[in-house]
Structures are given as C-alpha cells and as structure tokens.
TIVOTI-207349 format. One record per residue (C-alpha): x, y, z; chain; residue in three letters; residue number from 1. Coordinates in Angstrom, 3 decimals. Example, Ala and Ser with C-alpha at 12.3 -4.5 7.8 and 13.67 -1.06 7.14 Angstrom:
<nodes>
NODE|xx|yy|zz|cadena|residuo|num
NODE|12.300|-4.500|7.800|A|Ala|1
NODE|13.670|-1.060|7.140|A|Ser|2
</nodes>
This chain:
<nodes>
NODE|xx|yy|zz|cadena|residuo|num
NODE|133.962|-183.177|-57.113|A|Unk|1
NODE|130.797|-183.258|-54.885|A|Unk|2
NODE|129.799|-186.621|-52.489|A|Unk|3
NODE|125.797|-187.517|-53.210|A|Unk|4
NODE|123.722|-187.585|-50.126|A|Unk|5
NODE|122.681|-191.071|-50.561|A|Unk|6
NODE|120.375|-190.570|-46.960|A|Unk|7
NODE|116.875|-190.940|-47.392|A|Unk|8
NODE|115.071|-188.161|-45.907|A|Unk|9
NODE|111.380|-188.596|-44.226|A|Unk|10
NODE|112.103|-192.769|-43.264|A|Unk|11
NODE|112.185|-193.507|-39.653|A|Unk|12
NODE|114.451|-196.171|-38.592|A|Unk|13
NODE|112.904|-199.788|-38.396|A|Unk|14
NODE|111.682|-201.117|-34.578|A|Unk|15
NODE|113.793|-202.902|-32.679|A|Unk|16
NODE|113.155|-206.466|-31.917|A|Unk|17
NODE|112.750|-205.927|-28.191|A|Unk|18
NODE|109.637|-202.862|-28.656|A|Unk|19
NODE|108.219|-206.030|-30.910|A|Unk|20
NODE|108.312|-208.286|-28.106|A|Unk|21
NODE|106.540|-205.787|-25.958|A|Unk|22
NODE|103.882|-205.174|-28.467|A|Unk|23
NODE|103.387|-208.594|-29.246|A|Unk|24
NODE|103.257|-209.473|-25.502|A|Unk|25
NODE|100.499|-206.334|-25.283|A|Unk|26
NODE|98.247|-207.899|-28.017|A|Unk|27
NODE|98.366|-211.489|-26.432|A|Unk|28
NODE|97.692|-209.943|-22.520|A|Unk|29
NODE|94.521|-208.177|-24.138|A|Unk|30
NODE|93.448|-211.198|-26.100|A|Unk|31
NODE|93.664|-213.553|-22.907|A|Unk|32
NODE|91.349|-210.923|-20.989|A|Unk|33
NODE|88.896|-210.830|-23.776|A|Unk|34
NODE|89.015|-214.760|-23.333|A|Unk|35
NODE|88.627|-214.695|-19.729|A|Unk|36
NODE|85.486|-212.179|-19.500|A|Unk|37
NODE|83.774|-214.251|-22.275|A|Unk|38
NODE|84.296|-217.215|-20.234|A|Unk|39
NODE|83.073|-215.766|-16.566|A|Unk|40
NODE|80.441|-214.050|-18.844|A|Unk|41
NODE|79.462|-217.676|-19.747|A|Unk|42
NODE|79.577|-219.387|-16.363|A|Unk|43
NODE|77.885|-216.717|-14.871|A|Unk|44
NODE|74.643|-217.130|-17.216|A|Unk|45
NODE|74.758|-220.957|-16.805|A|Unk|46
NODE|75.152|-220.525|-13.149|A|Unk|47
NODE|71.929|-218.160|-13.372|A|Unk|48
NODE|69.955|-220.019|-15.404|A|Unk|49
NODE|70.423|-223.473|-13.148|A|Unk|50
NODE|67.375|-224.335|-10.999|A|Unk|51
NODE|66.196|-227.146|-8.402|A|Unk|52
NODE|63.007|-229.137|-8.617|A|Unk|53
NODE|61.344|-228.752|-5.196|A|Unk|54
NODE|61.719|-231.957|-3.325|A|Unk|55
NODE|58.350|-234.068|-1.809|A|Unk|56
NODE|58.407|-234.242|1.646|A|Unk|57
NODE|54.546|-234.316|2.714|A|Unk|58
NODE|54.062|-236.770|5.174|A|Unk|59
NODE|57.864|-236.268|6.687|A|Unk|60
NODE|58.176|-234.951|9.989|A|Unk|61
NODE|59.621|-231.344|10.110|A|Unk|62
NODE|63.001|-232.518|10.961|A|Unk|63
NODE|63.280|-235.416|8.085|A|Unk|64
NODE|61.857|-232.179|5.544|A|Unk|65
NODE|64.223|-229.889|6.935|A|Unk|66
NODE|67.159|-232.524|6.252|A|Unk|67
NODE|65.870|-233.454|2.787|A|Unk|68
NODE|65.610|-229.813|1.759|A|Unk|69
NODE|68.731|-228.834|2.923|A|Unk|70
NODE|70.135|-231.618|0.628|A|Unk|71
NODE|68.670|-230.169|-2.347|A|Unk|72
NODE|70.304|-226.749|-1.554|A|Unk|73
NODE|67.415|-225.225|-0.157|A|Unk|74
NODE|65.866|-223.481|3.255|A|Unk|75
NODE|62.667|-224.335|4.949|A|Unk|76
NODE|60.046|-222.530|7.251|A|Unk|77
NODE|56.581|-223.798|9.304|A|Unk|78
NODE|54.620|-221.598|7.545|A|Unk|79
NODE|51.488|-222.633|9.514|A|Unk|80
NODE|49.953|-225.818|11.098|A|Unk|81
NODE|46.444|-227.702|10.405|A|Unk|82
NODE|44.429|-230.336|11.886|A|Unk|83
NODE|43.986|-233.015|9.160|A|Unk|84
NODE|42.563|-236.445|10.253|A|Unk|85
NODE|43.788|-237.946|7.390|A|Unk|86
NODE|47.400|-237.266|8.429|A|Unk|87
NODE|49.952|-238.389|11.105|A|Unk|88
NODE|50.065|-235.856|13.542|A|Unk|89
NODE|53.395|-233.554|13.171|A|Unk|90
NODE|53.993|-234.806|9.758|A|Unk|91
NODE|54.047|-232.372|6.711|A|Unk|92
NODE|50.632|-231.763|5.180|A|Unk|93
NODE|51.021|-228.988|2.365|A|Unk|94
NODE|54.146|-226.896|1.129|A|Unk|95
NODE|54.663|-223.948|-1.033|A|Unk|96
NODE|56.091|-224.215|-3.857|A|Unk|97
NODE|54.907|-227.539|-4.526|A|Unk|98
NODE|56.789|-230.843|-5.093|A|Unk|99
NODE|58.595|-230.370|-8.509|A|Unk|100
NODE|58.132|-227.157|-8.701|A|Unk|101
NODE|61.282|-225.439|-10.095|A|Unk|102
NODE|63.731|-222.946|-8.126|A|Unk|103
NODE|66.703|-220.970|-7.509|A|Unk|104
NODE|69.005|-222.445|-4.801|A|Unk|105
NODE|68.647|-221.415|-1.568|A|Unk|106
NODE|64.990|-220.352|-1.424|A|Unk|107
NODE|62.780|-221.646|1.365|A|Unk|108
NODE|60.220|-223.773|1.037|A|Unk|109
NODE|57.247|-222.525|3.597|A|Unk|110
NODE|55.640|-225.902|5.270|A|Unk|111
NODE|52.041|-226.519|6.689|A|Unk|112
NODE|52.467|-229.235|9.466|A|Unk|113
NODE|49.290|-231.282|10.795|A|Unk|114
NODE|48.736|-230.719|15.010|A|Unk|115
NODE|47.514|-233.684|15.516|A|Unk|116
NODE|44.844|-231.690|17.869|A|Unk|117
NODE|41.050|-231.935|16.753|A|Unk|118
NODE|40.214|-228.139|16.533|A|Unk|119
NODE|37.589|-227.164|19.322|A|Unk|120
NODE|33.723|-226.092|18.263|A|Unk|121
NODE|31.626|-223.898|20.410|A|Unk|122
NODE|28.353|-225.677|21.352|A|Unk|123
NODE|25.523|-224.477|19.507|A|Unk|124
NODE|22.099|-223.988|21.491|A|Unk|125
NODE|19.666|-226.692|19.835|A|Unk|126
NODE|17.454|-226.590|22.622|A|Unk|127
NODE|13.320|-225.544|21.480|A|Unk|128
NODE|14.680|-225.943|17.522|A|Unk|129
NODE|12.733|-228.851|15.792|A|Unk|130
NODE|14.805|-232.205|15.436|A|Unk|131
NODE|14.993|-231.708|11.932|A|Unk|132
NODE|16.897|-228.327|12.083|A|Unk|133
NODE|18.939|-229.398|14.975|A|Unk|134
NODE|20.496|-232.189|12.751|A|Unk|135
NODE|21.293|-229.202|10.103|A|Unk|136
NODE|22.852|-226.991|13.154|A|Unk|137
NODE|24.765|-230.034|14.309|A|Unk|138
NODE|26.482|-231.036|10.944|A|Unk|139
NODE|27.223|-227.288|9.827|A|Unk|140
NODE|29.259|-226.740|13.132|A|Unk|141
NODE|31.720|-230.277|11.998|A|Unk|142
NODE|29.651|-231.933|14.805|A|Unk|143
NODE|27.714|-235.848|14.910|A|Unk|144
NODE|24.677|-236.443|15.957|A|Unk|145
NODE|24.932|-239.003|18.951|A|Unk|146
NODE|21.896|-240.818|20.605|A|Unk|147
NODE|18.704|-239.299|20.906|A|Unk|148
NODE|16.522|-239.848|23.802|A|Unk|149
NODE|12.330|-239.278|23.067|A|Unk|150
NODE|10.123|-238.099|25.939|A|Unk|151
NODE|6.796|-237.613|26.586|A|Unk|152
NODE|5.949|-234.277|25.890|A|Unk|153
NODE|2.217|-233.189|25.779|A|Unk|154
NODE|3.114|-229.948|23.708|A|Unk|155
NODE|6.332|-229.566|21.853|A|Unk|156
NODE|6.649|-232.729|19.469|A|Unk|157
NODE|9.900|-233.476|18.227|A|Unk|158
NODE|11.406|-230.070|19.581|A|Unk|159
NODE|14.855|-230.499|21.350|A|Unk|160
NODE|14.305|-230.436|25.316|A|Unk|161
NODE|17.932|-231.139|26.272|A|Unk|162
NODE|21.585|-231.319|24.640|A|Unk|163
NODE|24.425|-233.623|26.327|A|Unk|164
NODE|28.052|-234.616|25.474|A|Unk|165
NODE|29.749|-237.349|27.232|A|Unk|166
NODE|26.314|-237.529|29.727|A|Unk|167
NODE|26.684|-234.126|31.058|A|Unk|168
NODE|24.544|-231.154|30.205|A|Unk|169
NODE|25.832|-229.340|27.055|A|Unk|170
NODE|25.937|-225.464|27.722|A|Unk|171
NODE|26.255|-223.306|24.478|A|Unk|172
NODE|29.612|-221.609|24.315|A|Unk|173
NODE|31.510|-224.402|25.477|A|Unk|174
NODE|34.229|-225.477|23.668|A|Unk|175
NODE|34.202|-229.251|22.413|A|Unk|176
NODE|36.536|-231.057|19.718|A|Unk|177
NODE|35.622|-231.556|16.180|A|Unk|178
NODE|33.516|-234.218|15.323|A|Unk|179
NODE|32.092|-235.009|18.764|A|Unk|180
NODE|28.844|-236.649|19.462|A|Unk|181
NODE|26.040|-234.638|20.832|A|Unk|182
NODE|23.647|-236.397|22.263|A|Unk|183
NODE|19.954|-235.102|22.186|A|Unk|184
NODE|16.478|-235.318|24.568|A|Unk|185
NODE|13.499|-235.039|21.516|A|Unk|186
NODE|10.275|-234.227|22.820|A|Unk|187
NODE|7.097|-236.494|21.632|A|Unk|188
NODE|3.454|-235.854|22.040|A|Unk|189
NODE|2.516|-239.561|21.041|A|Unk|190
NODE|2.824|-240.895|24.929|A|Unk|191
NODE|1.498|-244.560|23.557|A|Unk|192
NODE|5.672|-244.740|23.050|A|Unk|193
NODE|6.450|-245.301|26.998|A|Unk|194
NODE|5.516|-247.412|29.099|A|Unk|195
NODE|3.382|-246.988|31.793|A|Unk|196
NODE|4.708|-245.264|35.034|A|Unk|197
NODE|2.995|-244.096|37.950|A|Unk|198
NODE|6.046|-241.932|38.654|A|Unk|199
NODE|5.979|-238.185|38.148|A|Unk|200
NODE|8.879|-237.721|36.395|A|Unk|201
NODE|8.586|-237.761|32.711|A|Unk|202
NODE|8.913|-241.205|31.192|A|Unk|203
NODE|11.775|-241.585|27.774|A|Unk|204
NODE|12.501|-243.965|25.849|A|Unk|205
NODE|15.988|-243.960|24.304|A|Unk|206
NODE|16.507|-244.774|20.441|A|Unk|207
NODE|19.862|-246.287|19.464|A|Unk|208
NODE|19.496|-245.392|15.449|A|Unk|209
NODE|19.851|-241.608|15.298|A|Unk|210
NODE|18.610|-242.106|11.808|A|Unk|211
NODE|15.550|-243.206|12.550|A|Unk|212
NODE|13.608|-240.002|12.996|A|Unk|213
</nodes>
C-alpha cells in the first residue's frame, strides 16, 4: 500500500522568535532616529530664529556699554568719536544698530563716543570785508562774534581793520576751538563818535553790544 506525502511543497518554515526580536529591535532603532533628527531639526530652527533687542547705552561710558552689551550676548566696537556739547565727554553719543533694534547673538554693536575736545577752526581773514559780511564769515566757520571796537577811519566805513582772539592779533590759518569769540576793530568815517585827542594815534571807541551795528 503506498504512504501519502502529507509535506507541503513551496511553504517556508515560520521565523523564529529570536530573527523577530531583531527585526522588531531594527524598526524601533530607526523610529527613535527619525525622532531624534525631527527634534534637532526643531531646536535648530528655534535656535535660528531667536534674536536680541539691542540694548541703550548712549550716555554710558565705553566701559559701562561694553559691560551692558556683553550681558545681552553681544560684542562692541568705537566705531568713531565726535565732539557734542550736549554730551558728557567720553560718554556714548550714537550706536549702530540702534537701541531696540533686533539681532543675532554675538554681533557687535559699532559705538560713536563724544571727545570731550571742541574741534579746532582755522581763522578766517575778515580783515577789509564789510562788518556785515564778516558776521556771515564768522558764523559759517561755528565761530561768535566777540566785542567790536569802532575807529576813526576817514575812508573805509564799517570795513574790518583788525581781528583778535583772547587780545592778541588773529592770523588766518591759525587754528582756534569751536565756538570762540573773535573779537573785531570796525572802521568808522563818522569821527563825531570819539572824543577829542590831540594824540596821533587813531582814537576807538569800544562797543559792548555786538548787536548793535
């Protein structure tokens, strides 16, 4: 009598419960770095996307800005320095970016600082100009107009016979601060002004409102 073949041909045998362990283990490994990238992925564009309002520090002194900067995670340069009478001297006058401007950490904030030091002016030559352009030349150039100081002059009236600063004669070229008095000799034809002198110099009369003429 024959046996029946009761094998079924073409069926592989089932996986062992170890290989499904391993498999398993595979998928779950992959998963977790999937997980992890999206995470960095995310911290990474916060990170990028995170920015620092630019502290004030105008009117600080370098040091005090530099300290206050650095606090706010950023950097900080003299960039250039000014003379602002309106200022303390050595304090911070301007900076760039602004205050509340917004920025990336560690970028430097460039600094104008105030030198305390009136800038100095070359004397102009106002000597022969009339009064009234002298007073133009003297305000242009960031300079006052101190006393002037009429004398009797029987042919230039109210032309400019001599320019001083601090009583000394006031040669063009030289260099004087920023804002400082120049005092002027104005010559006038009209000698009924001065009083009567038998000396030979010329007589002046000095005239304590600039304004006046």
């Amino acid at each position: 009598m024959a046996t029946r073949n009761t094998k079924t041909k073409g069926v592989k045998p089932s996986l062992g419960l170890k290989q499904i362990g391993i498999q398993i283990g595979l998928v779950l490994g992959a998963s977790a770095l999937v997980i992890w990238g999206i995470f960095a992925g995310l911290a990474a564009y916060t990170h990028h996307n995170d920015y620092i309002s630019v502290p004030d520090v105008s009117g600080m002194s370098f040091d005090e800005a530099r300290i206050r900067l650095e606090q706010a995670g950023l950097r900080s340069n003299i960039m250039d320095s000014i003379y602002n009478e309106k200022a303390l001297a050595y304090t911070i006058v301007e900076q760039n970016p602004k205050a509340s401007d917004l920025v990336k950490e560690d970028r430097t904030i460039y600094l104008v600082i105030n030198t305390g030091n009136k800038p100095k002016i070359k004397a102009p030559n106002l000597v022969d100009m009339s009064l009234t352009l002298a007073k133009a030349v003297i305000k242009n150039r960031g300079l006052e107009l101190g006393k002037i100081e009429m004398a009797y002059d029987p042919i230039g009236n109210n032309l400019v016979l001599a320019q001083t600063f601090k009583g000394k004669e006031l040669i063009e070229g030289t260099l004087i601060p920023k804002g400082s008095k120049v005092d002027l000799t104005v010559a006038s034809t009209d000698k009924s002004q001065f009083p009567e002198s038998d000396s030979t110099d010329i007589n002046t009369i000095e005239l304590l409102d600039a304004e006046a003429l």
